[in-house]
Structures are given as structure tokens and as C-alpha cells.
KEMAR-63510 format. One record per residue (C-alpha): x, z, y. Coordinates in steps of 0.02 Angstrom, whole numbers, padded with zeros to 5 digits, always signed. Each point is the difference from the previous one (the first is absolute). Example, Ala and Ser with C-alpha at 12.3 -4.5 7.8 and 13.67 -1.06 7.14 Angstrom:
% KEMAR-63510
+00615+00390-00225/+00069-00033+00172/
END
This chain:
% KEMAR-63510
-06529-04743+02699/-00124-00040-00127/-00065+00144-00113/+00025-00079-00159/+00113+00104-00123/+00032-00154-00159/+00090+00151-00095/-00083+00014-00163/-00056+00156-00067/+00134-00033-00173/+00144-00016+00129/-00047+00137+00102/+00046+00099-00153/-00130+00009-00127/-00114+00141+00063/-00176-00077+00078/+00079-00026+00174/-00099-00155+00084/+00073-00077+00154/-00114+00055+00150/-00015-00017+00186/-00018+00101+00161/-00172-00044-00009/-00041+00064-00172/+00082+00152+00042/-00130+00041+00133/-00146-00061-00088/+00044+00114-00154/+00017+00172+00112/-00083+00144-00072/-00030+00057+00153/-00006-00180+00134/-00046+00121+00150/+00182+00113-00026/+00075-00046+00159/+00172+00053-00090/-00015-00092-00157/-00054-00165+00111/+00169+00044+00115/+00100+00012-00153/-00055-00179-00052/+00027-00060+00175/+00193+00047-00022/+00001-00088-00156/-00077-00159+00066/+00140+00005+00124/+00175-00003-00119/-00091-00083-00160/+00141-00013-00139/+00004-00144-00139/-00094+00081-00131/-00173+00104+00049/-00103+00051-00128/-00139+00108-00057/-00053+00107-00164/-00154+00049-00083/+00109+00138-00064/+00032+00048+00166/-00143-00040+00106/-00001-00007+00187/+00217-00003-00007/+00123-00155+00040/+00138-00029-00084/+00158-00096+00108/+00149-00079-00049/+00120-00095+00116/+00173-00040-00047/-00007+00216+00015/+00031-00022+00152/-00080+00156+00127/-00068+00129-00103/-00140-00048+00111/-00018-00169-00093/+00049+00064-00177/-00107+00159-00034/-00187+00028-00051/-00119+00016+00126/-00123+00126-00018/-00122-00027+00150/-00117+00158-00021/-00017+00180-00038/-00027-00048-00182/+00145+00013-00096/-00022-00078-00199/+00036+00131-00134/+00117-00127-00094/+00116-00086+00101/+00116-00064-00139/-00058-00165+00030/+00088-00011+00140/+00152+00081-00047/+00025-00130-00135/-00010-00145+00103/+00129+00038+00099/+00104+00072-00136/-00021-00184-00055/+00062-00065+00146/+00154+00126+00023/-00060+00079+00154/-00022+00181+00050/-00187+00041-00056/-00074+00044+00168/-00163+00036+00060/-00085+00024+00188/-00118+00115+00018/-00083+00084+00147/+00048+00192+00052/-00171+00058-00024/-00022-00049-00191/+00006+00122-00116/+00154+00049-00122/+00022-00093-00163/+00106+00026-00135/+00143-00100-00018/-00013-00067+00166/+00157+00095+00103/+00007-00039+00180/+00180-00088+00067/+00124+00097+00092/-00049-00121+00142/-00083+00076+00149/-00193-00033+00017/-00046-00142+00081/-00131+00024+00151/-00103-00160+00040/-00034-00025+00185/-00153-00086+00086/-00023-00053+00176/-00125-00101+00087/+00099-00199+00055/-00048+00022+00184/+00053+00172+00014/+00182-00052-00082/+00012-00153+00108/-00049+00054+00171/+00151+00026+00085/+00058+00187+00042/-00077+00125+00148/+00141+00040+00118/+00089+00141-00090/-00062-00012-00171/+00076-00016-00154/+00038-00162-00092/+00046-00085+00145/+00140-00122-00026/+00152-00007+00146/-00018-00152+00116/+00113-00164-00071/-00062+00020-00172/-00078-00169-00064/-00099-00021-00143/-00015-00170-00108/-00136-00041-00116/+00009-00136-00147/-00083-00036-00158/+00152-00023-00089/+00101+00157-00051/+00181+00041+00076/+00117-00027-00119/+00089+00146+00023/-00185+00085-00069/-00010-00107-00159/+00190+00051-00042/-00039+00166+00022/-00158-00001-00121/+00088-00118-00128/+00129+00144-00011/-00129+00115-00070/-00038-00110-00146/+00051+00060-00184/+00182+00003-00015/+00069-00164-00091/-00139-00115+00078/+00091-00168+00049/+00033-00010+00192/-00100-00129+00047/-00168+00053-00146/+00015+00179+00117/+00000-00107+00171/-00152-00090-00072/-00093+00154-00052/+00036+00093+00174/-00077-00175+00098/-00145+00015-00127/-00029+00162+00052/+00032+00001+00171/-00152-00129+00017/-00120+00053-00135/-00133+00047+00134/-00133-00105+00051/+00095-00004+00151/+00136+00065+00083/+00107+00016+00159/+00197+00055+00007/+00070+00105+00162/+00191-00030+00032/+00100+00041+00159/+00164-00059+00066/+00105+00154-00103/-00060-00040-00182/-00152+00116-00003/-00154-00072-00076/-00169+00045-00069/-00151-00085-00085/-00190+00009+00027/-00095-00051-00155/-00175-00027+00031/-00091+00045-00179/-00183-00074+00007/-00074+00192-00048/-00111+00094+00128/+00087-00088+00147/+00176+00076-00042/+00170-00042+00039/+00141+00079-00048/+00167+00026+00080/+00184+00013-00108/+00168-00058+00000/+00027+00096+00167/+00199-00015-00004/+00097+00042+00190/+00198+00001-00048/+00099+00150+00043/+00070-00052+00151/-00161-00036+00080/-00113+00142-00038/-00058+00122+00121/-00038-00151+00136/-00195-00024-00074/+00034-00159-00076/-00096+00060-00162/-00144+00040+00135/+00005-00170+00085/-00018-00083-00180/-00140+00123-00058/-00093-00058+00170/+00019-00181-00018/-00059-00019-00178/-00153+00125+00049/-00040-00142+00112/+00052-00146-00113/-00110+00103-00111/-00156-00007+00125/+00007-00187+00028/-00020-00025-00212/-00127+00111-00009/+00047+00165-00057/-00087+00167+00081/+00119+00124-00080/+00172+00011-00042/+00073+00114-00129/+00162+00052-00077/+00114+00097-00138/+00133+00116+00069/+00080+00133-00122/-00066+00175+00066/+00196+00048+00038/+00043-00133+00128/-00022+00101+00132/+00048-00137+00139/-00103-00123-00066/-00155+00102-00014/+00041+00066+00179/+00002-00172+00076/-00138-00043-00099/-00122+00143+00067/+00061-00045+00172/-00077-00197-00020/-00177+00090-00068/+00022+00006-00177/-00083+00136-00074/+00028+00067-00203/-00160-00095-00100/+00063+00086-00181/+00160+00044-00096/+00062-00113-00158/+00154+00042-00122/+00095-00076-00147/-00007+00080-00159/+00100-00040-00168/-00138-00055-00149/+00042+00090-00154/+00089-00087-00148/-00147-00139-00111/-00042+00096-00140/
END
């Protein structure tokens, strides 16, 4: 996807809010060597919404705007420790837009007024090296999926995935503006890979051009067929999909509370890299 934003700062909303790119974002770290701050960008680069901008008023922070659809895609990104004093900026752009006034902000930057954490659960960002996720299991060890489970890889996403993101667009969108937005999502990576298997469950690998990342989400297993490792077959065969384009490490988002998930996770080598969270912005002055 190319990184060009054509948003102009006026319809953004009136604040100084300049379309930017993954790219910029890096370059204009106040601290390039933060191995967490670089991550964070990583996950961006991997879901990139319509609108991406940057601030002089809020330097260092993206601002992201798709359809609201994800909270991941609709909230301000703030990639380091740093935390600006006024973040009303923000708030009134997506007051503008009618969306909640969200930020993201790492676990280990300090308290700010008017800045009140969600009720959602922490979010714990996972890292694992792409050969040690796609080697197949040791005899006995965990993460390994039951014989008879196949695994198919595409570059186009199952539709049964984009219907499921184009549900979590802002409610009233037309049907078919939220199935576009979801497919625009879905392959806003430089490039990416989608995992589906024979029962409807499906995943995608979205390889981000930062620091040799790629990062895995969309894991989805119905019901009926969980508890048979399908969700470990998938996370195996886009680790190696993941290999062949290049990647060295895969990462992910999984909320802190989902205990199955993280379990499963831990048992394919993932380890916790550093904790993110929502948090409301208070009202523009």
C-alpha cells in the first residue's frame, strides 16, 4: 500500500494535523534506539487506517481514523514514554469526527490528567523469533496441532474475515462502504499472507517493512473447532510464510485477560515484549 495520506490538514479538522507515513514516524522518534516505541510503529505499519497523521502540537504521536473501525485503527498512538501535557488536540479531532476520543499509550508512561484508562483489560504485546514459531513441535510439547489439520495460505482475505471486520465499522456506515474499509484494511501492509482451514478459522500475517517485523491478527477458530490446535497450525504456517518474505520476528496484541490465547501463545515461543492500554482523552477545551 503506498504511504501517501492526500487528507489535507483543513479536512482533517482544522488543528495542524499533516498527513504522514510509517516512515516519518520512525525518522521523527525522540528516542530511534527504543526498541518499544520502534515495535509500536511496527504494529501500526501493519493495520494502517485511511487517515494517518501527525502534529507539531503533539510531537512524536499518530493520529488514526478508519471508518472507526478497531479501536486499534481509530485511536491516537502514542509510541513512547513521553506523554504531551495537552492532548486536546486530539480529543477535538475526533470529537469532529463523532468517535470516542481514544488514545494508546504504553503501560509504562506516566499518569496524565485527563487521560483515564478504559475498562478494557491491558493489552500485552508478544514477540517471538519466525524460526522458533515455525519449526514444527518436539514430541510432547505444547502448540502442537492434532494430525489431519491442514493449513491454506492466500493473499487474498477469507471472506468470512472481511465480514467480520466490516462489522466493527461505525454504526450507520453503508454495507458495502464497511466491506470496502475492512478489505482496505485487511491489506494495508506492505505485504501480507491469510491462514484459513477447512472449519472457517482464519488468520493474517502482515509483514510491516520496520526492523524485520511481522505481525500476526485476525486469529479466529469457530466454536466448534477449538481445542483441536487449529489456531496453532495457522500461527505455524504464517511464521513460515513469514520467513520466506523476509521477516525475523513476529509479534502480536492479545488483551492481558485471554487467558487461552496467551496460554497457546507462550506454548509456540512468544514471550511478553511490553504492555499497551486504551485510555479515554479528556473533553477539547
Amino acid at each position: 500500500m503506498n504511504e501517501t495520506n492526500e487528507m489535507s490538514g483543513s479536512a482533517m479538522g482544522g488543528q495542524d494535523w499533516e498527513p504522514t507515513t510509517v516512515g516519518e514516524l520512525l525518522a521523527r522518534l525522540p528516542e530511534p534506539d527504543d526498541p518499544v516505541a520502534v515495535l509500536e510503529v511496527a504494529l501500526l505499519a501493519a493495520w494502517r487506517p485511511d487517515v494517518l497523521a501527525g502534529s507539531g502540537a503533539l510531537p512524536g504521536c499518530a493520529l488514526r481514523e478508519h471508518a472507526g473501525m478497531t479501536k486499534r485503527a481509530n485511536s491516537l498512538l502514542v509510541p513512547t514514554r513521553r506523554l504531551p501535557a495537552d492532548l486536546s488536540p486530539a480529543a477535538d479531532f475526533y470529537a469532529r469526527r463523532r468517535l470516542p476520543a481514544l488514545a494508546m499509550v504504553r503501560a509504562d508512561a506516566p499518569a496524565r490528567p485527563r487521560l483515564t484508562p478504559t475498562p478494557d483489560p491491558p493489552v500485552l504485546v508478544m514477540t517471538a523469533p519466525v524460526e522458533a514459531v515455525a519449526a514444527p513441535p518436539r514430541r510432547g510439547a505444547g502448540g502442537a496441532a492434532r494430525p489431519g489439520v491442514a493449513v491454506g495460505l492466500d493473499g487474498t482475505p477469507p471472506s468470512a474475515m472481511v465480514d467480520r471486520t466490516a462489522a466493527r465499522a461505525r454504526p450507520g456506515t453503508p454495507g458495502g462502504e464497511a466491506v470496502g474499509a475492512a478489505r482496505r484494511l485487511l491489506t494495508s501492509a506492505p505485504d501480507q499472507c491469510f491462514a484459513s482451514t477447512s472449519s472457517g478459522g482464519a488468520g493474517r500475517l502482515a509483514v510491516t517493512g520496520v526492523d524485520g517485523v511481522a505481525v500476526l491478527d485476525g486469529l479466529f477458530v469457530p466454536p466448534r473447532a477449538r481445542r483441536r490446535g487449529e489456531a496453532s497450525a495457522m500461527v505455524r504456517a504464517l511464521a513460515g510464510a513469514a520467513g520466506t518474505l523476509g521477516a525475523r520476528t513476529m509479534a502480536l496484541e492479545v488483551e492481558q485477560d485471554n487467558a487461552p490465547a496467551v496460554a497457546c501463545y507462550l506454548a509456540l515461543g512468544f514471550q511478553t515484549h511490553h504492555e499497551h492500554l486504551y485510555a479515554t482523552l479528556g473533553a477539547p477545551a
